[in-house]
Structures are given as C-alpha cells and as structure tokens.
N, CA, C and O atoms as CSV, one atom per row, in Angstrom:
chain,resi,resn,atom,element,x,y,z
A,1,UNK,N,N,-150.368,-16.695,-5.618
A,1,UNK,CA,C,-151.757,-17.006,-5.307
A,1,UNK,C,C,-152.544,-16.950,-6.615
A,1,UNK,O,O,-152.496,-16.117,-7.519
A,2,UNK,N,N,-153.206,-17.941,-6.493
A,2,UNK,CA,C,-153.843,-18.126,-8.245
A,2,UNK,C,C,-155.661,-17.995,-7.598
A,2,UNK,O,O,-156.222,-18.487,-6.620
A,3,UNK,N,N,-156.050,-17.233,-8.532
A,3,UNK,CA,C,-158.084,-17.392,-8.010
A,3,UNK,C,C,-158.850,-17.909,-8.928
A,3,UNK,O,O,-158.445,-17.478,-10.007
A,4,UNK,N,N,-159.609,-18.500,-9.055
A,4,UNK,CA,C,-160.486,-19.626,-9.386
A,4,UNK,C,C,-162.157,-19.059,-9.806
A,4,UNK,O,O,-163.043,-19.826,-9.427
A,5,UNK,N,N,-162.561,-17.946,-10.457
A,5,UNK,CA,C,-163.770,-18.020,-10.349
A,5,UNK,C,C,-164.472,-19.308,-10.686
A,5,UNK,O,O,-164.043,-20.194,-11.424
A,6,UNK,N,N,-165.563,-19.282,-10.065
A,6,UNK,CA,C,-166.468,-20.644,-10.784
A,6,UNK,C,C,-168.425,-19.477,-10.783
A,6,UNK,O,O,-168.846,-18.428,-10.296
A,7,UNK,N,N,-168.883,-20.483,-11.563
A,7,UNK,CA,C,-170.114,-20.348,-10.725
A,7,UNK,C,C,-171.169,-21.698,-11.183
A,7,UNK,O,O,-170.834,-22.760,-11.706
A,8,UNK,N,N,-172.333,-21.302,-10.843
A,8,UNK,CA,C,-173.196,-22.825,-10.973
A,8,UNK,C,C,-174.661,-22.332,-10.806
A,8,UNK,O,O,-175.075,-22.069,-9.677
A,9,UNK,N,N,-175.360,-22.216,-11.770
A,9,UNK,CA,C,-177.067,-22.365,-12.332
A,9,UNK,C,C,-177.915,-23.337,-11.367
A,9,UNK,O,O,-178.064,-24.549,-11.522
A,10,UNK,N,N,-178.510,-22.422,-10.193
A,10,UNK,CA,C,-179.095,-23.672,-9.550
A,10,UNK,C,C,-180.356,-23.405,-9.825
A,10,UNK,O,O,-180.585,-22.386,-10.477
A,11,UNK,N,N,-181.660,-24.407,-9.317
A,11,UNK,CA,C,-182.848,-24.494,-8.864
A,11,UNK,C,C,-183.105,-23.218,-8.184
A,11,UNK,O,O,-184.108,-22.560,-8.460
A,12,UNK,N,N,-182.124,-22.782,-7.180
A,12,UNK,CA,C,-182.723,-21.561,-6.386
A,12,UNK,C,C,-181.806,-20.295,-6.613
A,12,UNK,O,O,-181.659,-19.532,-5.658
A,13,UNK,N,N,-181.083,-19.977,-7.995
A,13,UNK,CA,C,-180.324,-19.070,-8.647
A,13,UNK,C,C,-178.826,-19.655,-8.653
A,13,UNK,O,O,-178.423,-20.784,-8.371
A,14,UNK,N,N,-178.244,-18.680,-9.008
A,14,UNK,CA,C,-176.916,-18.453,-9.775
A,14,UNK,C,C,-176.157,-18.576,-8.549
A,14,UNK,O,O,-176.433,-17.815,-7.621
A,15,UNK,N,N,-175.254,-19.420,-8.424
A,15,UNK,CA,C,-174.486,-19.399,-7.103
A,15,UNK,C,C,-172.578,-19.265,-7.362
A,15,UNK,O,O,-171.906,-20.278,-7.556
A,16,UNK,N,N,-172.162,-18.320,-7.330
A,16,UNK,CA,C,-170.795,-17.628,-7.889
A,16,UNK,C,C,-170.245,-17.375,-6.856
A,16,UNK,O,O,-170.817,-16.941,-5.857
A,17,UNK,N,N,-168.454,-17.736,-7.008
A,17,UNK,CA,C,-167.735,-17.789,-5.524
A,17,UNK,C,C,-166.305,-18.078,-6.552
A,17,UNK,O,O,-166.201,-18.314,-7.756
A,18,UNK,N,N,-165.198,-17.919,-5.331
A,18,UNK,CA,C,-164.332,-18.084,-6.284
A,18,UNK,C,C,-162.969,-18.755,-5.204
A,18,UNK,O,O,-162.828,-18.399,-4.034
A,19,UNK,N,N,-162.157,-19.669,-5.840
A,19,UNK,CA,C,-161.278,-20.570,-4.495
A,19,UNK,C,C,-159.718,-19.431,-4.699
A,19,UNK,O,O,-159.542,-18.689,-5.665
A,20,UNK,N,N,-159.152,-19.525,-3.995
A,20,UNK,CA,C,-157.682,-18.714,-3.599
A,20,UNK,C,C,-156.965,-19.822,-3.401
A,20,UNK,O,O,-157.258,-20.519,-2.430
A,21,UNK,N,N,-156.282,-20.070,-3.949
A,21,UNK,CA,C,-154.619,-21.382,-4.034
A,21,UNK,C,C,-153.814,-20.731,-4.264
A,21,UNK,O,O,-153.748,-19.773,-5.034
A,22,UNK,N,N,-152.748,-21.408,-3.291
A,22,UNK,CA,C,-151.538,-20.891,-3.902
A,22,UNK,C,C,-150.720,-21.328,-5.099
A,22,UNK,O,O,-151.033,-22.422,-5.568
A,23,UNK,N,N,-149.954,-20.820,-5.544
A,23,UNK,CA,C,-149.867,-20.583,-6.829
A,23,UNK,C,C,-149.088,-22.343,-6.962
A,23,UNK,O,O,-149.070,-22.783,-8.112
A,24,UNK,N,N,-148.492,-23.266,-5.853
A,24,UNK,CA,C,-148.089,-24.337,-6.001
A,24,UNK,C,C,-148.623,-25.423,-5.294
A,24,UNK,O,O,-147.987,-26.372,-4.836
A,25,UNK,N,N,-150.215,-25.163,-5.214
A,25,UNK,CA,C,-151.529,-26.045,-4.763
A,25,UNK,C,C,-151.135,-27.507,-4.750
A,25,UNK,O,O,-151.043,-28.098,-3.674
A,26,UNK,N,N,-150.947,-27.987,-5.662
A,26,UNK,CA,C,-150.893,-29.449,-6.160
A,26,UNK,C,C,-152.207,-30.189,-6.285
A,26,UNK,O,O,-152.332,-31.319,-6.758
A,27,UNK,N,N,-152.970,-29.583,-5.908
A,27,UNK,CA,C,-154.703,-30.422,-6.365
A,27,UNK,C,C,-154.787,-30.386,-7.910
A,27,UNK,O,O,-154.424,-29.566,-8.753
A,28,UNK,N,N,-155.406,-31.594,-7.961
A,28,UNK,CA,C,-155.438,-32.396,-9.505
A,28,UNK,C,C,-157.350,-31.524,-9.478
A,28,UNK,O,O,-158.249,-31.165,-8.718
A,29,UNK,N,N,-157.005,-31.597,-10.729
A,29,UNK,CA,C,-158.664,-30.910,-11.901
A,29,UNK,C,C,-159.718,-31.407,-10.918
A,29,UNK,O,O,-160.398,-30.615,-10.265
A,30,UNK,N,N,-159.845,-32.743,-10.822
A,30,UNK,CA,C,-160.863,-33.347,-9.623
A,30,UNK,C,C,-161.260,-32.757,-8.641
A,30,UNK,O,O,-162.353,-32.268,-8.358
A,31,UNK,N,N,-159.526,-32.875,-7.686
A,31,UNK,CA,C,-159.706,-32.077,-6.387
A,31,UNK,C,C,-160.584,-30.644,-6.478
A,31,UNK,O,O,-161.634,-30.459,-5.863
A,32,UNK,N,N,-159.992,-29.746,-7.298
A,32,UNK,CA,C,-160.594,-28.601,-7.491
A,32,UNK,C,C,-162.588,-28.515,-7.917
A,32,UNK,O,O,-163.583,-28.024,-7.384
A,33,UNK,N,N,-162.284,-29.306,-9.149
A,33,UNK,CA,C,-164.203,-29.970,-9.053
A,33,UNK,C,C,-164.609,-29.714,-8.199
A,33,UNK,O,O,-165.288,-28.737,-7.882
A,34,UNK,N,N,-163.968,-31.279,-7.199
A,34,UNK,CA,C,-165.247,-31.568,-5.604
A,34,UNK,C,C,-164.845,-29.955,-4.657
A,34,UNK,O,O,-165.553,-29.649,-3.697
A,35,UNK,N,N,-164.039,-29.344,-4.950
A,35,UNK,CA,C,-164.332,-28.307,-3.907
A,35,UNK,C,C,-165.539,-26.768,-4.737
A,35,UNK,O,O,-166.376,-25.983,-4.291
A,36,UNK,N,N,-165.161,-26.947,-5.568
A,36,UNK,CA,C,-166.194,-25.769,-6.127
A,36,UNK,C,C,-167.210,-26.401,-5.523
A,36,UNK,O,O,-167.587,-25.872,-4.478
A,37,UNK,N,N,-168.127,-28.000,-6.083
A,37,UNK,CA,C,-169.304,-28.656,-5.903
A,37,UNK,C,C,-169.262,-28.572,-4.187
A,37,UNK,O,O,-170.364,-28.465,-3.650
A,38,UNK,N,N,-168.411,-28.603,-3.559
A,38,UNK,CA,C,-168.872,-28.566,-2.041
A,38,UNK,C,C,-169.357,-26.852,-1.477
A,38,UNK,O,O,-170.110,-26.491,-0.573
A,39,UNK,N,N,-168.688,-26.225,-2.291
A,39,UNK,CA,C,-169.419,-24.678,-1.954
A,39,UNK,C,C,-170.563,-25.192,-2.341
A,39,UNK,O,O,-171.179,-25.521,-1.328
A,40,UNK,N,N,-171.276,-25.473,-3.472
A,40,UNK,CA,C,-172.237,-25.222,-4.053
A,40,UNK,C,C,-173.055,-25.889,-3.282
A,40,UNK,O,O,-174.076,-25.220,-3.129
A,41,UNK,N,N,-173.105,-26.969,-2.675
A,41,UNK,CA,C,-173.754,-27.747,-2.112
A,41,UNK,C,C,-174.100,-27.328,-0.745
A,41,UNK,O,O,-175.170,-27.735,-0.292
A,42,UNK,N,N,-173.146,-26.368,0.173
A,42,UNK,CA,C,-173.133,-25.929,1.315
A,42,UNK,C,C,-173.825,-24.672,1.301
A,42,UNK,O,O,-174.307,-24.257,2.356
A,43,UNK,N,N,-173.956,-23.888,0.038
A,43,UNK,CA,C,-174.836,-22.850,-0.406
A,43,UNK,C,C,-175.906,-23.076,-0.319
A,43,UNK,O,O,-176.662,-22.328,0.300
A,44,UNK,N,N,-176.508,-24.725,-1.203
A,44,UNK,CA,C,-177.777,-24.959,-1.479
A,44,UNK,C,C,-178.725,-25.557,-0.210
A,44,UNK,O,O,-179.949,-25.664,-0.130
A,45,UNK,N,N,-177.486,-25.957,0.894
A,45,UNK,CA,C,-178.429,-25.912,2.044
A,45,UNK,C,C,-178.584,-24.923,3.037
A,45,UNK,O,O,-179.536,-25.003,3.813
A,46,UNK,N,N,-177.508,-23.706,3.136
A,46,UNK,CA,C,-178.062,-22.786,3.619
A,46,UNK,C,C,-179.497,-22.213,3.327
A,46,UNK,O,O,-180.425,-22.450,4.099
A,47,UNK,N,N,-179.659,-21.437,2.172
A,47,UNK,CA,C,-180.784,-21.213,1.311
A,47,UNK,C,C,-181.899,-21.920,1.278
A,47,UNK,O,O,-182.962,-21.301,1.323
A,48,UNK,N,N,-181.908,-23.693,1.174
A,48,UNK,CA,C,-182.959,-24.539,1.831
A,48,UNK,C,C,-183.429,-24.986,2.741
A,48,UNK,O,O,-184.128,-25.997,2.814
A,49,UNK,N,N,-182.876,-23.800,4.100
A,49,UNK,CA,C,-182.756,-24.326,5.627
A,49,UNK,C,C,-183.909,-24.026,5.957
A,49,UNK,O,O,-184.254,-22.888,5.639
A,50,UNK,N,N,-184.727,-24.722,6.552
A,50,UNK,CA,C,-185.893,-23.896,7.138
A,50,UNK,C,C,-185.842,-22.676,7.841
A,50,UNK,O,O,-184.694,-22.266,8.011
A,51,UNK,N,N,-186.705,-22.004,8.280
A,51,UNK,CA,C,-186.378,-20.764,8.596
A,51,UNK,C,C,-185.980,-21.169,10.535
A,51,UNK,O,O,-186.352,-22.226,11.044
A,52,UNK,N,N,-185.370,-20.326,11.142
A,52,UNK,CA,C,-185.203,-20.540,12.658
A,52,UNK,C,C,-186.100,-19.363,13.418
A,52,UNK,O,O,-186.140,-18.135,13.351
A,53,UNK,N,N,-186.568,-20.050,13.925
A,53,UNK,CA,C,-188.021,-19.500,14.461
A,53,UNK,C,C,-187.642,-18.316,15.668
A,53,UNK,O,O,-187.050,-18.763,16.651
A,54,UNK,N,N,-187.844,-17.332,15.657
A,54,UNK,CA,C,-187.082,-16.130,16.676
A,54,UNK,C,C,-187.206,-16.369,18.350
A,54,UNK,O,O,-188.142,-17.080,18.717
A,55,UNK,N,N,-186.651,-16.024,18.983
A,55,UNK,CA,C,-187.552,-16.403,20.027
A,55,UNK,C,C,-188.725,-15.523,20.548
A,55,UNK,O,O,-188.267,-14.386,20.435
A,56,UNK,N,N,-189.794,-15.429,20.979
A,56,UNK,CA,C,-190.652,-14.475,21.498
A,56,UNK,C,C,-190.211,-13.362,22.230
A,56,UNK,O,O,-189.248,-13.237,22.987
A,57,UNK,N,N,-191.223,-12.447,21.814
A,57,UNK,CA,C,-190.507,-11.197,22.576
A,57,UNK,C,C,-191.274,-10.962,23.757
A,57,UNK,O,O,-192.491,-10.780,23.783
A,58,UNK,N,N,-190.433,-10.978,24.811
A,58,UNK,CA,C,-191.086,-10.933,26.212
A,58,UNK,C,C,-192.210,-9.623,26.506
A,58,UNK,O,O,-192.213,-8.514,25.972
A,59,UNK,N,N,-193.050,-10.115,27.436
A,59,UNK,CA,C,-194.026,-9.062,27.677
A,59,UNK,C,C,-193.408,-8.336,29.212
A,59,UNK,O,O,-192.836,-8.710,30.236
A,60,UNK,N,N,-193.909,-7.154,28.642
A,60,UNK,CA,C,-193.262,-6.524,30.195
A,60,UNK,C,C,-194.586,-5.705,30.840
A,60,UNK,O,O,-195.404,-5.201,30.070
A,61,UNK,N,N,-194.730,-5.613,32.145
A,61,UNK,CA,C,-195.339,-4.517,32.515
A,61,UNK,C,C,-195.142,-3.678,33.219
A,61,UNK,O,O,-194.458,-4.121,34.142
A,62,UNK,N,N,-195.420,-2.298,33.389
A,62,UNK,CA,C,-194.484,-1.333,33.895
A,62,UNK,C,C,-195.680,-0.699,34.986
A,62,UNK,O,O,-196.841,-0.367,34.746
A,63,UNK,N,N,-194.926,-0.674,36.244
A,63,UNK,CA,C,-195.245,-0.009,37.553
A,63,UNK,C,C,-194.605,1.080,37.894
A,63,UNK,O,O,-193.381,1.123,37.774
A,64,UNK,N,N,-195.432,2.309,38.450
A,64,UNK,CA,C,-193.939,3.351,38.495
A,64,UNK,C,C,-192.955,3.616,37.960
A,64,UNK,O,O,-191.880,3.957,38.454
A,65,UNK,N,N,-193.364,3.425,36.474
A,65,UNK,CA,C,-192.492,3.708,36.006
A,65,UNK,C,C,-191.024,2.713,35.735
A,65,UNK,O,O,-189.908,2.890,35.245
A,66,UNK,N,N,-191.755,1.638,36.348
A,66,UNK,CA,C,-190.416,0.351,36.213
A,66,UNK,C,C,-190.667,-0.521,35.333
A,66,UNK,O,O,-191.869,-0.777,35.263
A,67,UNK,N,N,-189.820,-1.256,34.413
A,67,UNK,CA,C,-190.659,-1.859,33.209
A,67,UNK,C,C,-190.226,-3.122,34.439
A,67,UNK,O,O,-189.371,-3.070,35.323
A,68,UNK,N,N,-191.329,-4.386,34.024
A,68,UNK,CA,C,-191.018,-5.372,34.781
A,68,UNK,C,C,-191.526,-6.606,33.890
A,68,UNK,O,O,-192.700,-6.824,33.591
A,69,UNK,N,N,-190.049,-7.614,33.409
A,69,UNK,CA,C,-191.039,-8.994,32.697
A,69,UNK,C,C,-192.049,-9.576,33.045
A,69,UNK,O,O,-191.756,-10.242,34.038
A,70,UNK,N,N,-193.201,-9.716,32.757
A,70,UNK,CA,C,-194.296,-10.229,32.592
A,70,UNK,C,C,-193.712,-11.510,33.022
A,70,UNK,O,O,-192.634,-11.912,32.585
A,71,UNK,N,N,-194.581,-12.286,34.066
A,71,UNK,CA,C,-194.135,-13.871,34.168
A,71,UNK,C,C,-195.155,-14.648,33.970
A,71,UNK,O,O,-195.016,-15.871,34.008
C-alpha cells in the first residue's frame, strides 16, 4: 500500500488529504492528478454549500403536567 499526500491552496484555505493505492495501482500520473483534483473539488463544494436550514423547534404546551405539541 503506497500513500499519496497531496494538498491544494484554495480561495477558502488549505485543503490536505491523502489517496491509499495499492502498491500495484496501475494509474498513470494523470489518473492520480484528476483524483487528488476531484477531492479538491468535492471539498470546495461542501464548504460552499449553502447552509441547510434546521427544522423548527416545535412548541409544546404543558397541562398537568403533560407536555403536549402545540398545533
């Protein structure tokens, strides 16, 4: 098993990761390229995702002591 650090200077920081091959891969210099650049790229849209909006937190009101969702 051979490991690969890489890393890459982005717009929104330093993005460092590293690939695991086995030691008789056969991917050519290229292959290896487009896969570092596809982390990097799958990084840079996590990080640029808009945010996901939570869902609301339900209102409850409580009778006797019973909590009860608000409808």
């Amino acid at each position: 098993m051979i490991k690969i650090d890489f890393s890459f200077d982005t717009p929104h920081g330093k993005f460092a990761d590293a690939l695991h091959l086995p030691d008789d891969h056969g991917f050519t210099e290229a292959e290896i390229e487009a896969m570092k650049e596809q982390r990097r790229d799958n990084w840079i849209a996590v990080v640029t995702a808009p945010p996901v909006e939570a869902e609301p937190e339900p209102e409850y009101i409580e009778i006797d002591g019973v909590r009860y969702v608000k409808a």
